[in-house]
N, C-alpha and C positions, 0 to 999 in steps of 0.2 A: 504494500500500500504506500502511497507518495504521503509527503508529509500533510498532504489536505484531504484524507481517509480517502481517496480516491483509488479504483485500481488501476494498476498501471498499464499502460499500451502494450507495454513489451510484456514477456515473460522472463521473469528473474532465472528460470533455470538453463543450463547452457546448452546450446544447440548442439548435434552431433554434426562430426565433420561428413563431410561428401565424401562418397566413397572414391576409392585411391583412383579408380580406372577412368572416373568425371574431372575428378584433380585434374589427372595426369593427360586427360584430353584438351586443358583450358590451359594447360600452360605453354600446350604446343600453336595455339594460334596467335596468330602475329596481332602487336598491341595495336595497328590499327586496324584491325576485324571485331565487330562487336554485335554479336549475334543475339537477340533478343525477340521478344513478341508485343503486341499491343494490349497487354492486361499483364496481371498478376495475380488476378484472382481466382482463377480456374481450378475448380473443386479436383478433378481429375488428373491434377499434379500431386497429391498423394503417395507417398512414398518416393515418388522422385526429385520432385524438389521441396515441397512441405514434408516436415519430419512428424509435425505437431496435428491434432483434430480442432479446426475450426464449427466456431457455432454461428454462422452464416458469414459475411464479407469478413470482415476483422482487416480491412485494410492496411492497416499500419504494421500488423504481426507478419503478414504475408507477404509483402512487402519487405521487410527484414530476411528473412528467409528467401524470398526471389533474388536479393541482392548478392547474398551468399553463393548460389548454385555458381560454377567454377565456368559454367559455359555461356551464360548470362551477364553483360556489358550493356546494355541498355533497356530500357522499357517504355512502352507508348503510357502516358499521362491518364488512364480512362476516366469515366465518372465518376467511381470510388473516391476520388482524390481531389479536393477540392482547389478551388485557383490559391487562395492563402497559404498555401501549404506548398505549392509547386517549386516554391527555392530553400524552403529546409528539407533535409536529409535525418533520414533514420540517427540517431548516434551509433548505431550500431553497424552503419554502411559503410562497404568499404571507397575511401574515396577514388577507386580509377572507373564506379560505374557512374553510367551517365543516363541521366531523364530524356525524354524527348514529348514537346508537349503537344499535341494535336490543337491545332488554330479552328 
């Protein structure tokens, strides 16, 4: 809980690493190739790139974890994510991905 009894975006416990073979496939692409999709929400990422069970969008958790996947460098802005939010970053993201925002 944050210090205003509120729960927090993130989850406090630590994520599990991507397995070695996803690693080891994102380290082989060249740093300007930056393969990504226009959401992050897609329930059917499930064991591939969400580790965790969501209970419906949970935009911000999901989010954390899409940033994470090794083969993922960009993501399209969708409606989950609102315009005020579109130039801060997860604290938890790592800084070489990058947003892309649909006009």
């Amino acid at each position: 809980m944050s210090p205003r009894n509120q729960p927090s975006l993130f989850d406090d416990a630590p994520l599990p690493e991507p397995p070695e073979e996803i690693k080891s496939l994102g380290k082989k692409l060249p740093a300007n190739v930056r393969l990504g999709t226009t959401t992050w929400t897609y329930d059917g990422w499930k064991g591939t790139v969400y580790s965790r069970d969501y209970r419906g969008p949970e935009p911000a958790r999901r989010l954390e974890e899409y940033g994470r996947y090794p083969l993922f460098r960009v993501v399209g802005i969708d409606s989950a994510y609102t315009s005020r939010r579109r130039k801060r970053r997860s604290p938890r993201m790592d800084e070489r991905f990058r947003r892309d925002t649909r006009a």
